[in-house]
ROKOLTI-76887 format. One line per field, with one value per atom (N, C-alpha, C, O): residue in three letters; atom name; z, y, x. Coordinates in pm, whole numbers, padded with zeros to 5 digits. Example, Ala and Ser with C-alpha at 12.3 -4.5 7.8 and 13.67 -1.06 7.14 Angstrom:
BEGIN
code	[Ala|Ala|Ala|Ala|Ser|Ser|Ser|Ser]
site	[N|CA|C|O|N|CA|C|O]
w	[00780|00780|00780|00846|00708|00714|00787|00804]
v	[-00569|-00450|-00330|-00332|-00225|-00106|00003|00114]
u	[01319|01230|01320|01424|01285|01367|01290|01341]
END
This chain:
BEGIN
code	[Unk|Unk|Unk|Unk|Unk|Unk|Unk|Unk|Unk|Unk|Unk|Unk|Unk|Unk|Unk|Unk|Unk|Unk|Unk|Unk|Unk|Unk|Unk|Unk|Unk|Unk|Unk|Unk|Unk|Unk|Unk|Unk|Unk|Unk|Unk|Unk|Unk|Unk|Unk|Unk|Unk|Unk|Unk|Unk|Unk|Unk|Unk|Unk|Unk|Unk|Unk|Unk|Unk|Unk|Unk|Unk|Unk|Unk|Unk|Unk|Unk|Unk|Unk|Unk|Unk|Unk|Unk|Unk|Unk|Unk|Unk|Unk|Unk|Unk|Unk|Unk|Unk|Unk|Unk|Unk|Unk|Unk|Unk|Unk|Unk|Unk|Unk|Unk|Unk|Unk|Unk|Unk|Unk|Unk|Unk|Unk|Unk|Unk|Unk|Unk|Unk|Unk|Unk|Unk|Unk|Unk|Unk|Unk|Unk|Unk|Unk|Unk|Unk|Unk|Unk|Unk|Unk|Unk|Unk|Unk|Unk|Unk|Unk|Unk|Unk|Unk|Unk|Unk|Unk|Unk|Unk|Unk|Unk|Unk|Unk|Unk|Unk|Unk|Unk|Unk|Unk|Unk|Unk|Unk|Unk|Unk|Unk|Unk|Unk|Unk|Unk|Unk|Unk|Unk|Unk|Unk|Unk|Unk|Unk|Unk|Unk|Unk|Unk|Unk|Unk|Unk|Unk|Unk|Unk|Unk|Unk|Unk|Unk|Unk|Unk|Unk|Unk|Unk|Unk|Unk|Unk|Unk|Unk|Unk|Unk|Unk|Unk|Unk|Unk|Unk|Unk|Unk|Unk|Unk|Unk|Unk|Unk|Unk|Unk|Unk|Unk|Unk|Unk|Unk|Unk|Unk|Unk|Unk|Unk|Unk|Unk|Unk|Unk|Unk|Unk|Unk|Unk|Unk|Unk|Unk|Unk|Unk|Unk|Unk|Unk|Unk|Unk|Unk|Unk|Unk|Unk|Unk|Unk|Unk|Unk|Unk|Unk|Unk|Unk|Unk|Unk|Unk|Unk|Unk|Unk|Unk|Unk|Unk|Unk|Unk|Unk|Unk|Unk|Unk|Unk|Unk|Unk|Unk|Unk|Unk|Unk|Unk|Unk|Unk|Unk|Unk|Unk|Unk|Unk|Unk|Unk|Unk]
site	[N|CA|C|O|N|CA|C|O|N|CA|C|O|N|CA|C|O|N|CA|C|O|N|CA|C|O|N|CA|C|O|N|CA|C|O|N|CA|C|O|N|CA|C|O|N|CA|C|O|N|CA|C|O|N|CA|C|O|N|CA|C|O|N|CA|C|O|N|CA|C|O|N|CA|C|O|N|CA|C|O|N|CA|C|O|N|CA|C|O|N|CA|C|O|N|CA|C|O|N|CA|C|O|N|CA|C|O|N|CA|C|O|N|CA|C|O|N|CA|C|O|N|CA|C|O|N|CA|C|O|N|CA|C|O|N|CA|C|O|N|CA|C|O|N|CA|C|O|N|CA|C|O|N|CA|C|O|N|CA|C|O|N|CA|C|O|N|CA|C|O|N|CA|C|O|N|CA|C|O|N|CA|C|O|N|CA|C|O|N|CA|C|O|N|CA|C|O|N|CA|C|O|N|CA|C|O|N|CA|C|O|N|CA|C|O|N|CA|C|O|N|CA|C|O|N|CA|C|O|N|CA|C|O|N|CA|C|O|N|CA|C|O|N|CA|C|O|N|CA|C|O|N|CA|C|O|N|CA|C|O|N|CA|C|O|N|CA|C|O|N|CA|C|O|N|CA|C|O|N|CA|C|O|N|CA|C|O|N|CA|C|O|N|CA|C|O|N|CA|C|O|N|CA|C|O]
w	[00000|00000|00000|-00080|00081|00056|-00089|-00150|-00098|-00284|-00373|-00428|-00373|-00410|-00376|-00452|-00241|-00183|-00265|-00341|-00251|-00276|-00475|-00512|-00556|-00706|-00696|-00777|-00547|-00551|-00549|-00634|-00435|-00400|-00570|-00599|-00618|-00722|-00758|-00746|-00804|-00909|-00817|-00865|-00694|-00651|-00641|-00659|-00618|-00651|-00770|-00778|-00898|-01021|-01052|-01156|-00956|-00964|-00889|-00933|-00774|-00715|-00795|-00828|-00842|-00938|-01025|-01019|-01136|-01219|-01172|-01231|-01073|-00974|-00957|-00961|-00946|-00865|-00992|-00996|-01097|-01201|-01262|-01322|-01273|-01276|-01172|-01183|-01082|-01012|-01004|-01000|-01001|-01061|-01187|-01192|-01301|-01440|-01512|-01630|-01468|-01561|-01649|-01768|-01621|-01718|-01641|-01532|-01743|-01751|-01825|-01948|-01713|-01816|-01869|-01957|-01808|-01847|-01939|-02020|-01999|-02095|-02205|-02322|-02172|-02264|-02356|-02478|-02266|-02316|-02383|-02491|-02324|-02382|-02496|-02553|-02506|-02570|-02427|-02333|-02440|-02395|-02430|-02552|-02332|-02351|-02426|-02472|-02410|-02505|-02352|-02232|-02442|-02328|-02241|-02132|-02321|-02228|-02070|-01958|-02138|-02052|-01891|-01773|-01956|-01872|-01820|-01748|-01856|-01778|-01663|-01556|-01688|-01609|-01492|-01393|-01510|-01419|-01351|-01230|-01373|-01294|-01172|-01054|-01303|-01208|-01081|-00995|-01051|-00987|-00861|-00743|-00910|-00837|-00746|-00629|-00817|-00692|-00664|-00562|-00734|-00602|-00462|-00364|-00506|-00388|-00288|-00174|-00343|-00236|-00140|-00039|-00207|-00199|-00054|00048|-00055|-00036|00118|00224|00092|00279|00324|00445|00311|00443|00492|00574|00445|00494|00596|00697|00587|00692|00885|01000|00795|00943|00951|01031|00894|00903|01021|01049|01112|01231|01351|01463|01292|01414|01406|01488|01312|01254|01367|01410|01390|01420|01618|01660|01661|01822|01809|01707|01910|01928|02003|02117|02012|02068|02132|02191]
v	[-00120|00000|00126|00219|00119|00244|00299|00402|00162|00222|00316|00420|00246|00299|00470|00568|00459|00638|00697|00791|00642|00727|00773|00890|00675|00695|00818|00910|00807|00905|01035|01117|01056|01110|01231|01346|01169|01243|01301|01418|01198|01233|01405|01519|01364|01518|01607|01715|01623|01678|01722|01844|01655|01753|01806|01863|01781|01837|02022|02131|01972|02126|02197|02298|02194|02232|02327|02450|02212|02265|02400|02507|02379|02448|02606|02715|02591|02687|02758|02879|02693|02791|02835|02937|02817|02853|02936|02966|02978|03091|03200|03309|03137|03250|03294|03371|03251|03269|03258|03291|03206|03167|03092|03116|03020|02859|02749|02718|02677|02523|02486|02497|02411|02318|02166|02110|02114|01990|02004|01913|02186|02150|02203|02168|02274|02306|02177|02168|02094|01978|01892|01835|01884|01737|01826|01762|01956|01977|02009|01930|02130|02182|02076|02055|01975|01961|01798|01728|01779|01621|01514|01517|01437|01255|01214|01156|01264|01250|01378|01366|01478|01579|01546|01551|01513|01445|01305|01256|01257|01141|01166|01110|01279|01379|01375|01308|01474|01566|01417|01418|01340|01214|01139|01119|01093|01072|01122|01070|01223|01337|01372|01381|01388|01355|01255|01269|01127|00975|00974|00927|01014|01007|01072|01042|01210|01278|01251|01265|01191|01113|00970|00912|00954|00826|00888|00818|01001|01078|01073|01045|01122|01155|01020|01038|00907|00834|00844|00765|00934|00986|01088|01096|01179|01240|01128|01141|01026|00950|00866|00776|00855|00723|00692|00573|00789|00784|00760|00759|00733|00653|00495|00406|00498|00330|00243|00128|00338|00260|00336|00441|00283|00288|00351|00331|00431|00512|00424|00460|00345|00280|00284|00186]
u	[00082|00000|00086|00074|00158|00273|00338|00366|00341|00382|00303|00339|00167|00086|00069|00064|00063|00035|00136|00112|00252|00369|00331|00332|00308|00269|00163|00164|00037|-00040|-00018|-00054|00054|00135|00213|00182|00279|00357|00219|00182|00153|00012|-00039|-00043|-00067|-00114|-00030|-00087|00097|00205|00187|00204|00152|00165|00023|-00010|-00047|-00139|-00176|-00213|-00144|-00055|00022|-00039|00128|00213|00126|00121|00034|-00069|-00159|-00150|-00236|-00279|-00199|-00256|-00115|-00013|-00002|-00025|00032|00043|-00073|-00043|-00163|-00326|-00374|-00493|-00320|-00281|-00255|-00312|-00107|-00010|00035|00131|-00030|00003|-00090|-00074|-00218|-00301|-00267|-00291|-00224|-00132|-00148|-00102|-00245|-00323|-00223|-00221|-00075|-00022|-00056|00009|-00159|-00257|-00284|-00265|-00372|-00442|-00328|-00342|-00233|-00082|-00052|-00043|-00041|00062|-00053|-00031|-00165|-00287|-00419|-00508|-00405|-00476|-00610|-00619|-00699|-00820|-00902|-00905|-00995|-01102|-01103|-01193|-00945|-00937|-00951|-00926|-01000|-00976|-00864|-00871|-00736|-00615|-00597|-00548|-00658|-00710|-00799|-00762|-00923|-00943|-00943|-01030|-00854|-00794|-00708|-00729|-00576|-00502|-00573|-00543|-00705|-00751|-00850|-00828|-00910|-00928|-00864|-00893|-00715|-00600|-00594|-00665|-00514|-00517|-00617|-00582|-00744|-00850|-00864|-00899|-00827|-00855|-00687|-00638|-00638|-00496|-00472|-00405|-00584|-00597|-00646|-00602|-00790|-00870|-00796|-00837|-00699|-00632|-00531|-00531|-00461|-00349|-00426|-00370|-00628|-00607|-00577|-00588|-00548|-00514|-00369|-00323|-00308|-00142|-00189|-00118|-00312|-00388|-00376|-00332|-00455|-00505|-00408|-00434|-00291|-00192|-00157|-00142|-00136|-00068|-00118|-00067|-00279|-00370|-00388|-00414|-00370|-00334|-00210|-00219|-00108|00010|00035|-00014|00083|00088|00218|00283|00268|00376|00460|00433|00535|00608|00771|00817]
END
């Protein structure tokens, strides 16, 4: 499972990134690189999405495990 978070992990990472510059620049590099409004587009912005959702259990991880 860790692996996994961690793949999520990047995924929301470039999703922030994206974000940040849609911000600060008004630059959608998702839709730069895949084309506005195409399938690979939103596949990206999917991704991204359930990685995030994926990401809160790095939130609660630390109730899972006993301080020892």
């Amino acid at each position: 499972m860790e692996s996994i978070q961690k793949v999520c992990l990047v995924f929301t990472i470039i999703g922030a990134i994206n974000w940040g510059l849609i911000g600060f620049f008004d630059f959608n590099l998702v839709s730069a690189l895949f084309q506005e409004n195409s399938v690979i587009t939103r596949i990206v912005y999917s991704l991204v999405g359930i990685c995030g959702l994926i990401n809160i259990g790095l939130l609660f991880n630390h109730i899972n495990h006993d301080p020892e």
